[in-house]
Structure formats: structure tokens, C-alpha cells
C-alpha positions in Angstrom: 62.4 -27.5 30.7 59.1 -26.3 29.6 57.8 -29.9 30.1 59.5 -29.9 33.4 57.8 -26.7 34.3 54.0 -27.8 33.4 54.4 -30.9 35.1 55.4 -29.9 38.3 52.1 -27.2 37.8 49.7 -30.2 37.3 51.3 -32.1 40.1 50.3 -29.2 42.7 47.0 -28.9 40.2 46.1 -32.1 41.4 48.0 -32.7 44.8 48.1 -29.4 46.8 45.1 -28.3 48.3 46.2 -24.7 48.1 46.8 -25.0 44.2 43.6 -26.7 43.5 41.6 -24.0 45.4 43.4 -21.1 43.3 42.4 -22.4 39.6 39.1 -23.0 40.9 38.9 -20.2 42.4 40.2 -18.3 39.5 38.1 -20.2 37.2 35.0 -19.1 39.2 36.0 -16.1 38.8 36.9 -15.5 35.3 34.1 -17.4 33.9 31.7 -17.2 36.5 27.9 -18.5 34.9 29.6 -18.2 31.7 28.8 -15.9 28.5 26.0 -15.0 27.0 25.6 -14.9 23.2 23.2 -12.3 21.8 22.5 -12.0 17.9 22.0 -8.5 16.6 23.1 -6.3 13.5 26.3 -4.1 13.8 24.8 -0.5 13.6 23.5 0.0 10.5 23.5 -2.8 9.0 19.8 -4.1 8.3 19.3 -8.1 8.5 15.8 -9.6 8.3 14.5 -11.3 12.0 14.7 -14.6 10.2 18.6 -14.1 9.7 19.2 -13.0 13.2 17.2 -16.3 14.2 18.9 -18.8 11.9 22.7 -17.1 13.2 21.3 -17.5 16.6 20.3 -21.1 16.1 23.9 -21.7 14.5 25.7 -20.4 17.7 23.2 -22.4 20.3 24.2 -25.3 18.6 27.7 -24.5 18.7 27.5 -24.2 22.3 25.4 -27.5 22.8 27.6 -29.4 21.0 30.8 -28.5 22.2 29.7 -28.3 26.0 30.9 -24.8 25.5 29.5 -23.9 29.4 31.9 -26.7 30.7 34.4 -25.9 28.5 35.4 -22.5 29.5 35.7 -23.7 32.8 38.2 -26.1 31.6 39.8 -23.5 29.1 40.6 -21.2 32.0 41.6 -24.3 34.4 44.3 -25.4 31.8 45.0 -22.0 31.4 46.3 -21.5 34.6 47.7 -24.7 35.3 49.6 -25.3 32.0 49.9 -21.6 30.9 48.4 -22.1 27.6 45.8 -23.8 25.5 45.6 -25.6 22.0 42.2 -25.4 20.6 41.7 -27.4 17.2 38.6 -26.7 14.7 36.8 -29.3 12.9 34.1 -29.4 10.5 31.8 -32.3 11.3 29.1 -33.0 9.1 28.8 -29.5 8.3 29.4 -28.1 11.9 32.4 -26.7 14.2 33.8 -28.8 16.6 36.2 -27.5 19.0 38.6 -30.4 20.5 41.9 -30.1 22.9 45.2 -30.7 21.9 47.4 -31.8 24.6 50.6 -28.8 25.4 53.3 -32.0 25.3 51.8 -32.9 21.9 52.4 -29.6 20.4 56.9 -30.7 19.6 59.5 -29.6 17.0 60.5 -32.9 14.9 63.9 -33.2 14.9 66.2 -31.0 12.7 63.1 -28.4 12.4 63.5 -24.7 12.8 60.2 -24.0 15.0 60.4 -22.9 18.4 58.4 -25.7 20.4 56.4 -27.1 18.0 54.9 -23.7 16.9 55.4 -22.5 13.4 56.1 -18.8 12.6 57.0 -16.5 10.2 60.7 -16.1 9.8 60.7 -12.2 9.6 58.0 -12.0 12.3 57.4 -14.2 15.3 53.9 -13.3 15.9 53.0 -14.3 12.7 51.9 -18.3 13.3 51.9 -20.2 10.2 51.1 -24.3 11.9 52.0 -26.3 14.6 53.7 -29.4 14.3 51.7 -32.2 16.6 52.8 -35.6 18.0 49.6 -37.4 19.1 52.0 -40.4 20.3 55.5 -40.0 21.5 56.8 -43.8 20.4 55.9 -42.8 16.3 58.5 -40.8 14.6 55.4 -38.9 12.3 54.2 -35.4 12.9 50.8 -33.6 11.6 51.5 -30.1 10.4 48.2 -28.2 11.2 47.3 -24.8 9.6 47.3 -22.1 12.2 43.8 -21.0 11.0 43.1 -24.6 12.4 44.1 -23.6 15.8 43.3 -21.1 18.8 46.4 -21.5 20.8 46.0 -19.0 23.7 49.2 -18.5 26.2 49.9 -16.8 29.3 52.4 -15.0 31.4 54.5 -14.4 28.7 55.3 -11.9 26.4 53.4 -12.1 22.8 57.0 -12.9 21.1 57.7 -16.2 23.0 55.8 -19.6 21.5 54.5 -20.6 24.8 53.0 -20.2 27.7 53.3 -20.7 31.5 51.8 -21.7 34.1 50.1 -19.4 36.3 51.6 -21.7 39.4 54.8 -21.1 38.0 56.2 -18.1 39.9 54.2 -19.3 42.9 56.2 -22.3 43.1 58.3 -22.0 45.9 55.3 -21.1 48.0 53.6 -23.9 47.3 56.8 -26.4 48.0 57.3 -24.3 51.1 53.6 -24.9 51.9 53.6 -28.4 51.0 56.5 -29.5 53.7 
């Protein structure tokens, strides 16, 4: 159902004018220009200028590398339109790289007690421990990835629930009725 449910989200994503408009619209406003970093000491605390500058280095080529402008476009555009987001972190030759991980890739392997492919503490379902990962649907192996790996954001539904929805969701029959 879920998969049903972000497909039909990227089909209007892609096909209806009215859809496209609202992400990018949404995305335009939520990001706008995009953020701005700034370095500087919590009160109190006393670093030397050349620490500030070497942290400040560290995080402008955090956001060069990882297209970090573009990206938060795209974060908020998936947002919407899938109702969540799997970030993964990498360490690459001593820096952070941020890639995507596809929503459908994020599955349960069979017999397994997660809730769509997310991992949680038994006692406490907004505890994530993982998230079992597919990459390829044919191959019968998953990767269990260390929630510390992961920034999974979600939308539209409560913080208990595993996954998100699609912003389009509950605008769905406007957009059908639209469409015709």
C-alpha cells in the first residue's frame, strides 16, 4: 500500500501541472536561497580564530562536496512527494558524504519483525536501531545499516509510525478530479 501510495505521488510529481507547481513552490519556499552556516563559540566557551577558521573550512567543504545548495532543494522536493527521506553517511577519504537511499529500498526481508524496513526498539518505537536496505529487488540479500548511519526524516505522520507520506497524499482526489 505504502508503495502504492508514493507512486501514484510521483506520477502527479511528474505528470500534473498543478502537482509539480506545489513542491516547487513549496520547495522555494522552505528553502528559499538556502542556509547559511556561521562558525562561532557557544557563549562562553573560548576557541582560538584559527579553530573557528579550520571548523569553518570543514563545513564549506561539506557543502561543496555534497552540492548541499542543490540538495536541500531536492531534500524538501522528495519530502513532499514521497513523504520522507533516507539520508546515508559516508566517510570518504576522511570526509562526509551524504548520498540518497531510495524509499522502495528501505524493505523488511521476509520473516523479519521491522515495520517497513525500519528497525526499532522493541519496548520503544522511536527508538531506531537500522534499516534493512534492498539496493536490487531480483537479489534475496539485505544490508543492515546502523541508524547512526542514517537521517531518515518523515512527514505527515505521527512520530510513532516508521514512515512517511506524501504531502500529495490527502490532496489526491483533487488532483484526479483536476486531472479529468
Amino acid at each position: 500500500e505504502l508503495a502504492r501510495i508514493r507512486n501514484e505521488s510521483r506520477w502527479f510529481a511528474v505528470n500534473h501541472p498543478f502537482a509539480l507547481s506545489a513542491l516547487e513552490n513549496r520547495a522555494s519556499y522552505v528553502v528559499g536561497s538556502g542556509h547559511r552556516y556561521t562558525v562561532r563559540p557557544k557563549d562562553k566557551t573560548k576557541l582560538s580564530q584559527e579553530v573557528l577558521q579550520a571548523i569553518d573550512r570543514e563545513m564549506t567543504d561539506f557543502v561543496e562536496a555534497n552540492l548541499w545548495q542543490h540538495r536541500q532543494i531536492e531534500n524538501q522536493i522528495r519530502l513532499d512527494r514521497d513523504g520522507e527521506v533516507f539520508l546515508r553517511l559516508f566517510e570518504v577519504e576522511e570526509r562526509l558524504v551524504v548520498r540518497y537511499i531510495e524509499p522502495e529500498h528501505v524493505t523488511s526481508p521476509p520473516g523479519d519483525r521491522s515495520l517497513f524496513g525500519v528497525i526499532t526498539d522493541e519496548q520503544d518505537a522511536e527508538t531506531i536501531l537500522g534499516y534493512w536496505v534492498r539496493y536490487d529487488a531480483s537479489r534475496t540479500d539485505w544490508q543492515r545499516i546502523d541508524a547512526n548511519d542514517v537521517q531518515h526524516r518523515k512527514i505527515n505522520v505521527d512520530g510513532t509510525m516508521p514512515r512517511g507520506l506524501p504531502t500529495l497524499f490527502a490532496v489526491r482526489g483533487n488532483l484526479r478530479r483536476v486531472w479529468k
